[in-house]
C-alpha positions as a Python dict, from the first residue, in 0.01 Angstrom:
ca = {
    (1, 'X'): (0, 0, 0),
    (2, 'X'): (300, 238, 174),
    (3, 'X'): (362, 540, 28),
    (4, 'X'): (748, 639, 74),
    (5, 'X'): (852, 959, 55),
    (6, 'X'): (1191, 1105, -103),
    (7, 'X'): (1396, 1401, -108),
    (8, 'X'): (1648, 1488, -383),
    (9, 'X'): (2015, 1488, -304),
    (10, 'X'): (2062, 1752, -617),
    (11, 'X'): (1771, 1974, -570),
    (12, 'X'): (1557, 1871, -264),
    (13, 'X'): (1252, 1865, -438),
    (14, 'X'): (1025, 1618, -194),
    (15, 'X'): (847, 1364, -379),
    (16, 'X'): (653, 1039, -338),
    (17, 'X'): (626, 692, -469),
    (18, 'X'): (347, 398, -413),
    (19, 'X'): (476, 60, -373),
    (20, 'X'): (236, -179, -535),
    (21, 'X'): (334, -484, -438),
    (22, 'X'): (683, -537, -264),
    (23, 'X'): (812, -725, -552),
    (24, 'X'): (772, -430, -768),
    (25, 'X'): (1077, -287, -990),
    (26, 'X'): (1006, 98, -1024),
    (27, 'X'): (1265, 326, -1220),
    (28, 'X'): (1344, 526, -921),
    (29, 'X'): (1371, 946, -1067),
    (30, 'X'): (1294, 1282, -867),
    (31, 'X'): (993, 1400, -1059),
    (32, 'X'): (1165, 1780, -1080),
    (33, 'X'): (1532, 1756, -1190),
    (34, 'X'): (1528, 1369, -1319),
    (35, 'X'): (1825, 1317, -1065),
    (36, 'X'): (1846, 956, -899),
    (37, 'X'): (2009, 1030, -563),
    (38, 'X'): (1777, 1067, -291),
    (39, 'X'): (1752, 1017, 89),
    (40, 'X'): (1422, 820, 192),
    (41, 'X'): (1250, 1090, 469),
    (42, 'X'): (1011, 1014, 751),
    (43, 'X'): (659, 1068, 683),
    (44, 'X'): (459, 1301, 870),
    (45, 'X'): (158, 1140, 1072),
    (46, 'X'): (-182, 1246, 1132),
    (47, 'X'): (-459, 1025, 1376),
    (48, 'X'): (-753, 1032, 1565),
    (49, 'X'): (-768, 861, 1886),
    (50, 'X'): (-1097, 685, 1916),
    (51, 'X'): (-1350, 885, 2160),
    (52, 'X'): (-1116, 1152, 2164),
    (53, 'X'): (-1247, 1382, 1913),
    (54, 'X'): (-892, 1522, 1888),
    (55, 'X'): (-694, 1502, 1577),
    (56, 'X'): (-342, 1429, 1667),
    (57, 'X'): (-21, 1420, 1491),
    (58, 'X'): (353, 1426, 1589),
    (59, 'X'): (537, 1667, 1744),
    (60, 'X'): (923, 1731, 1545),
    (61, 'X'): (1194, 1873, 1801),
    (62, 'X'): (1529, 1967, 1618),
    (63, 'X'): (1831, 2025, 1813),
    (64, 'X'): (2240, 2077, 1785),
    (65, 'X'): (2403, 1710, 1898),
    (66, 'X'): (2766, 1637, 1845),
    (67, 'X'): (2757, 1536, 1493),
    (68, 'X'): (2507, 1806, 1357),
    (69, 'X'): (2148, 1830, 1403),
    (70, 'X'): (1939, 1568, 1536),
    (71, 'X'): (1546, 1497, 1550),
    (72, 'X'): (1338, 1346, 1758),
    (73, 'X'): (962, 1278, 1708),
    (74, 'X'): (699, 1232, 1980),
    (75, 'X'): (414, 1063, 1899),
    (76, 'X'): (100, 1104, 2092),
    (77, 'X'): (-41, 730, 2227),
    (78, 'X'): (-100, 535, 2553),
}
């Protein structure tokens, strides 16, 4: 079951919502200011890699590009 998460275009209150069944109709609402504009944002991650014993996650890098910021995400794997 993915859980997406949201953040408000009025307030930027982040938020989540469980998608049962992909099928499902949900009344879509940011749980702080009721507002129903929001941007869908990427989740942060968090593994182990088996026989590691290290617990993992991505790494965000934020930079100036030519049409604002941009952000790249490493993720740690073979």
């Amino acid at each position: 079951m993915p859980i997406y998460e949201f953040r408000c275009m009025k307030c930027s209150e982040l938020f989540e919502f469980l998608a049962v069944r992909r099928d499902d109709t949900l009344e879509m609402k940011c749980p702080q200011c009721g507002a129903e504009e929001f941007e869908r944002v990427m989740s942060t991650t968090n593994f182990a890699v088996p026989g590691s014993g290290d617990r993992q996650g991505a790494r965000k890098q934020t930079r100036t590009c030519a049409g604002g910021n941009c952000t790249t995400y490493e993720i740690p794997g073979p």
